[in-house]
C-alpha positions, 0 to 999 in steps of 0.5 A, a space after each residue: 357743146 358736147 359731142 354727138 355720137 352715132 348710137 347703136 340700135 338692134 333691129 330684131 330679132 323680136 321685130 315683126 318686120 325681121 321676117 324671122 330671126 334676123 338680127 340687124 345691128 343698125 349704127 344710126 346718126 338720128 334717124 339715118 342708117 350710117 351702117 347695117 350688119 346682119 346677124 345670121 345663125 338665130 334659126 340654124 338647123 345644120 341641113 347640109 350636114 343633117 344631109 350627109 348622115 341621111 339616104 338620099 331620099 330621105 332628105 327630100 323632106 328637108 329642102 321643103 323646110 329650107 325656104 318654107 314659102 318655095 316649098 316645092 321649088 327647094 325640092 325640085 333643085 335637090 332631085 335635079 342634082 341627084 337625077 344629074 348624077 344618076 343620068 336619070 331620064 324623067 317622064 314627061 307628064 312628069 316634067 309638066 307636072 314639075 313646071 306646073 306646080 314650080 308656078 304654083 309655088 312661084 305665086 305662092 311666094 310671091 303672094 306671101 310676099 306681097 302681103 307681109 311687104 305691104 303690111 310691113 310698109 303700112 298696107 294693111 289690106 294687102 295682106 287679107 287679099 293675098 291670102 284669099 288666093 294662097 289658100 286655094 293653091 295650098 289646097 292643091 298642095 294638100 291634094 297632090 301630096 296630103 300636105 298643105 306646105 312642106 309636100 315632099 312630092 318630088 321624086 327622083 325620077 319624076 314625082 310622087 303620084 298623079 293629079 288628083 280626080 277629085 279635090 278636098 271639099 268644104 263640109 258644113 259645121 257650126 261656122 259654115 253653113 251647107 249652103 255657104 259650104 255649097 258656095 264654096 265647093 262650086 269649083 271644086 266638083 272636077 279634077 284638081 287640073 278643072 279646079 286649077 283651069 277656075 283659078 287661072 282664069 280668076 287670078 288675073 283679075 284679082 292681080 288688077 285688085 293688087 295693082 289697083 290697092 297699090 301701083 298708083 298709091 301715093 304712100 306706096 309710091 312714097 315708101 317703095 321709089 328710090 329706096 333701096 337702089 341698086 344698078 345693074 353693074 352692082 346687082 352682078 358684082 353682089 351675086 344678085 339672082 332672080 327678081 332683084 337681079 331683074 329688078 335692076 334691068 337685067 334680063 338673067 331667068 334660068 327658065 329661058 337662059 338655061 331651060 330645065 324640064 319643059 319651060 323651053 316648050 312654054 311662052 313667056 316672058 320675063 319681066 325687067 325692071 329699069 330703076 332698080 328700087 324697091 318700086 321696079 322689083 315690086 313690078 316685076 314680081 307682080 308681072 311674074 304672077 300674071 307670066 306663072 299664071 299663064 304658064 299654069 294654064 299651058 301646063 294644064 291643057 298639055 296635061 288633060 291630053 296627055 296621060 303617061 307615066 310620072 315616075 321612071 319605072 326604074 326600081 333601082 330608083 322609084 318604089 314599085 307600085 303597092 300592088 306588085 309589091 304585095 304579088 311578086 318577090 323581086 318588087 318586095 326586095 326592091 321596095 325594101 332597100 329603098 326604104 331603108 337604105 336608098 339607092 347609090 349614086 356613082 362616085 362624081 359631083 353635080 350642081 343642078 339649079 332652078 330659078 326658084 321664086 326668089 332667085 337662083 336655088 342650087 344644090 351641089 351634091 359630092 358623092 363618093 359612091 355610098 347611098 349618102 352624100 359625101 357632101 352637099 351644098 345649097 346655093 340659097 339666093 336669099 345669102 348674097 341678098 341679104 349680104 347686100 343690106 348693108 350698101 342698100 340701107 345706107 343713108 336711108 331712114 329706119 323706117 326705109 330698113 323695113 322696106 328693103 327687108 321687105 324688098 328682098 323676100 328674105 326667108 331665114 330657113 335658106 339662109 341659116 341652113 
């Protein structure tokens, strides 16, 4: 008989189940996965050092870039560290704001994720569905920071300019007729907050549409129940964060166990897990949308009764308004060493952190004193989860890589930094 060899298989980079420029080389006995390795660095952009040559807030445009489905979740941990180390206080509508559209960004990621993870299994409806409601949370994007995905919106200080009054349109054309067009703007004739008090009390029922396609379906079942296990005692020791940490039964959310901003002021809850598959983390993402929703609505009720500032009104840090700086000297010169060397930030370190839609997103920043960082440094949850392949993938089959792929909502920007 001649000998059986266990063969090599390269799974990506090209694969449309890779999310991205992943590289898996898989060691296979038959069809079973005997050893996984991941290869990293196919989509470099070397932004921890691109940091060190930039102003600091000229980096803020590159976190957007990092995991480019959490747009403004990357932002919001690089302008806590600066804030940290400048001992910068941040207006609170300006917090709100900040919670808010963190839960924004939260079911954005999770509704990206949803419908690749469903198509990537088989589930081709899933992905018409999700992108249905992605599209009028990206319109919130544009209308806040006039980009639909990487907003730069956060501020040191706070954030770029209020809530709109008035929300982008539908305009007739050649495939849109005016009463089709009418249609579409029926929820778009207040402010940005009336648009987004529409969307939370529809959201729920269109979750129940995601669960109804999926919760109970038999092939959904049979592709996601006890594939990629992982129990709780490992998910700690592997550096696990976020929904696949809580996936496995543990109850670890940097918005209740170390509050930032206002989440300490806002009911939720946090959703657990009890078998640790790929089954339990789909649950808990889901139920983490419903939670985002709920605290959206919260955010906004404060909001309508709450005018005030949004960006501190220090000069030193924040541009003067246009006005000023077209009528008084002092602003002109203010706004002039902002734009072209920044501010400086006192000789130390500091590490900020959010619970960022796929887990815990850090960045720690080492200043020297100069209006650049000495070094900086992102703590990407996607890293030890994907480092994490090789253990959930063994003895399962190929088809099942793709599940677990897909279970870790891995996006390569975070990882190839």
């Amino acid at each position: 008989m001649p000998e059986i060899r266990n063969y090599t298989l390269n799974f990506g980079p090209q694969h449309p189940a890779a999310h991205g420029v992943l590289r898996l080389v898989l060691e296979m006995d038959g069809e079973v996965v005997e050893r996984a390795d991941p290869h990293i660095g196919l989509l470099h952009r070397g932004t921890e050092k691109l940091a060190e040559s930039k102003p600091y807030n000229q980096t803020i445009g590159y976190m957007d870039r990092l995991d480019y489905v959490s747009m403004m979740c990357n932002e919001h941990g690089y302008v806590m560290a600066i804030e940290k180390l400048l001992g910068c206080e941040v207006p609170l509508r300006a917090q709100y704001i900040r919670t808010m559209f963190d839960e924004i960004t939260r079911i954005l990621n999770h509704l990206m994720w949803l419908g690749a993870h469903g198509l990537d299994v088989g589930a081709m409806s899933m992905f018409l569905y999700c992108f249905r409601e992605r599209e009028d949370l990206m319109d919130c994007y544009e209308a806040v920071s006039g980009a639909r995905m990487h907003a730069t919106y956060y501020r040191p200080g706070g954030v770029a300019r209020d809530l709109p009054d008035i929300m982008p349109q539908y305009t007739e054309s050649r495939w849109r007729s005016k009463s089709n067009a009418n249609k579409m703007n029926e929820n778009r004739q207040g402010s940005m907050l009336d648009f987004l008090d529409d969307f939370t009390v529809r959201f729920p029922k269109l979750v129940d549409e995601y669960e109804t396609l999926l919760t109970d379906n038999r092939i959904w079942k049979q592709r996601t129940v006890g594939i990629g296990v992982v129990t709780p005692e490992r998910a700690l020791q592997l550096g696990f964060t976020g929904p696949m940490l809580r996936g496995s039964g543990i109850e670890w959310d940097l918005r209740k166990k170390q509050p930032y901003e206002v989440y300490d002021k806002i009911n939720f809850d946090i959703p657990v897990g009890t078998n640790g598959d790929s089954y339990d983390r789909y649950l808990v993402r889901v139920e983490e949308m419903r939670q985002s929703n709920s605290i959206i609505k919260q955010c906004s009720e404060w909001l309508r009764k709450n005018p005030g500032p949004i960006l501190t009104e220090d000069h030193k840090i924040s541009a003067p308004k246009r006005a000023e700086m077209k009528g008084d000297m002092e602003a002109l010169i203010h706004h002039f060493k902002l734009f072209t060397e920044g501010f400086c930030l006192p000789v130390g370190d500091a590490y900020a952190a959010v619970e960022h839609p796929k887990g815990e997103f850090g960045c720690y920043i080492v200043s020297d004193g100069a209006n650049k960082p000495y070094r900086l440094k992102v703590r990407a949850p996607g890293f030890p989860h994907l480092a994490a392949l090789d253990e959930m993938a063994r003895g399962h089959m190929l088809s099942d890589v793709v599940a677990i792929i897909g279970t870790q909502d891995i996006v390569f920007g975070e990882i190839d930094r």
